[in-house]
N, C-alpha and C positions, 0 to 999 in steps of 0.2 A: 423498248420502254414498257416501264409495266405499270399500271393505271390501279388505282389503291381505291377502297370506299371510302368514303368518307366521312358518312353515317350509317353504322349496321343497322339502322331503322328503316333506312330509305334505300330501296330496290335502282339501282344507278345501270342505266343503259351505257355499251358502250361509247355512243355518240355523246351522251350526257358528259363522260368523264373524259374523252377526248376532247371536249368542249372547254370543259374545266381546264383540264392541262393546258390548251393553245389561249385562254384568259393568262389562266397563271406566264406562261410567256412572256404576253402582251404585253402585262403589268410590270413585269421587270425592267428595274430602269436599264437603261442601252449600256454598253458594255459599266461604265464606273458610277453611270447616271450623274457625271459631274454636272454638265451643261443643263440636262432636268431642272437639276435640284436649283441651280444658281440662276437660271432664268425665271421659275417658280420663286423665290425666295426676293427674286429683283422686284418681282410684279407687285408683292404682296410690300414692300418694303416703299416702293413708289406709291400704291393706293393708298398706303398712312399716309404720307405725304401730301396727296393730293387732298385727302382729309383736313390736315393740318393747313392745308391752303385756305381750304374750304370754309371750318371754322375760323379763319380772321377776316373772313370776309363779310361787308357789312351785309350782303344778301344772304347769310347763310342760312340758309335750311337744314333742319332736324331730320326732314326727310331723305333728301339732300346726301346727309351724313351717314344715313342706313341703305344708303342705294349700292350698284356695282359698281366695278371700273370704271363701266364707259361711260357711264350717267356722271360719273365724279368728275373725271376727263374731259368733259362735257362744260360740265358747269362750269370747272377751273379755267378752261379755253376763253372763254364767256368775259371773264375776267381781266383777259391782256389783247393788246394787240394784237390782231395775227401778221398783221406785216413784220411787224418786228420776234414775233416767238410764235410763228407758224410754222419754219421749222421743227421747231422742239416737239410741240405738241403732235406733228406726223409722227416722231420716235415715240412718242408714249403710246399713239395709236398702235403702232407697228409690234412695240412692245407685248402690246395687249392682242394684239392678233397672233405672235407667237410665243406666248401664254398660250392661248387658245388653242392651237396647232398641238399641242404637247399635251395638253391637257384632256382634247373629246376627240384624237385622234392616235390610233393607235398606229398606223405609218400615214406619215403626209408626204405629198408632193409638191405641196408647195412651200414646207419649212425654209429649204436653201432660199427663196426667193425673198421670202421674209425676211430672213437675216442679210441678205445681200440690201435689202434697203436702208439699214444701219449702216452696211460698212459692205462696198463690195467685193472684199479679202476674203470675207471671212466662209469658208469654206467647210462642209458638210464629211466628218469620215466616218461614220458609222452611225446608223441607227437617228437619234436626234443628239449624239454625241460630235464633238468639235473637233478638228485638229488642234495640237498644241496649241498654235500660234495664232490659228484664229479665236479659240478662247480666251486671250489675251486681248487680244481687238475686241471682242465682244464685253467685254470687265471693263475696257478704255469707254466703251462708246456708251452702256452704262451707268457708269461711275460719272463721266460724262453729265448722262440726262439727267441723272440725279442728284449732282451736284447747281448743277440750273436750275430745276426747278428750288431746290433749297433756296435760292440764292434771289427765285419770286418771293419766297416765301418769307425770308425774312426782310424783304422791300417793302411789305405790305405796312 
């Protein structure tokens, strides 16, 4: 492997650029980065949501609306039964835990475990990458939790 500068301005050690290169790695999504991108993409598509819960809600808060996941998750939970949709609301947690896994972790060990709380098929084959089959379970359970909460949402 042959390690490049990367600014002729700045004098780069080779630990420096070795460095570099095992980031660069890091950051590549896992073999096609499907399961990355569509677990990331879920997250962010569920926190509008839980937004959109948010605003019709007669408590809602401005602040409320500029907060994180969990804080949104939080509030939204606040809002229904948990006997009745405390289920659901562990999957958006869990959700939100592997967002988190994927996102400030560069290998986790406890991804599988994560996913196994959603559906316990769904099976780890490379990297934070899925097998076929259990990326289809993972879309089902999903599609799933975001079709429910949809479905608080327009109850309200």
């Amino acid at each position: 492997m042959k390690l490049f500068h990367l600014n002729e301005n700045v004098h780069y050690t080779n630990k420096m650029l070795l460095n570099t290169y095992r980031m660069v790695q890091h950051t590549e999504p896992k073999l096609n980065g499907i399961t990355e991108i569509y677990v990331l993409k879920m997250h962010l598509c569920v926190e509008r949501l839980l937004g959109e819960i948010l605003q019709k809600s007669p408590n809602e808060s401005k602040k409320t609306l500029r907060s994180n996941f969990a804080a949104k998750r939080d509030e939204v939970e606040k809002l229904f039964d948990s006997d009745v949709y405390g289920g659901l609301f562990s999957k958006v947690y869990t959700l939100n835990k592997i967002r988190n896994e994927i996102a400030h972790n560069l290998e986790s060990k406890k991804y599988q475990l994560l996913l196994q709380k959603l559906d316990d098929r769904i099976e780890v084959q490379s990297g934070y990458e899925l097998t076929g089959n259990s990326m289809l379970i993972l879309k089902k359970q999903l599609s799933d939790l975001y079709a429910l909460l949809l479905a608080l949402k327009e109850s309200m």
